[in-house]
N, C-alpha and C positions, 0 to 999 in steps of 0.2 A: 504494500500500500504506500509505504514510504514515496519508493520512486515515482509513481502514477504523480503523488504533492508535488512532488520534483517537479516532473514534467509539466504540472497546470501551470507552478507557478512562474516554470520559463516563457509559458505561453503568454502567462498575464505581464511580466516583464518586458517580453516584446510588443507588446499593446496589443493584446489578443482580448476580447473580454470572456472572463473565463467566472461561472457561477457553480458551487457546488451546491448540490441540495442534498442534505443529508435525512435521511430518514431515519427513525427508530421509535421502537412501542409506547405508547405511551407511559408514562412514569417511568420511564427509563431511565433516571439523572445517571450511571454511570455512559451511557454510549452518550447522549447528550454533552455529558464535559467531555470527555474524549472528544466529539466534533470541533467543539467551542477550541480544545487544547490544538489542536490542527488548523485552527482559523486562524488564533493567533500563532503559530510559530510557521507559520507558510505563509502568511498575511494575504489569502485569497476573501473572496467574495465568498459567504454559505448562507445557504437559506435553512432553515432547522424545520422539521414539520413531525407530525408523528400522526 
């Protein structure tokens, strides 16, 4: 999964506009913070939905 981050975020670097939408069940708070932890250290665009 790591590299896939990689790779959006070279997309979004090169002015590619790049949104991730992450799903998970509802009242999920651990996949949830995991999202959020990968939004901020890839500093991509994510929409959170469950």
């Amino acid at each position: 999964m790591f590299d896939l981050f990689k790779y959006l975020r070279s997309l979004a670097m090169n002015g590619k506009k790049v949104k991730v939408i992450w799903g998970s069940e509802a009242g999920n708070t651990d996949m949830l913070e995991t999202g959020m932890d990968y939004q901020e250290i890839y500093e991509l665009d994510f929409e959170f939905v469950s």
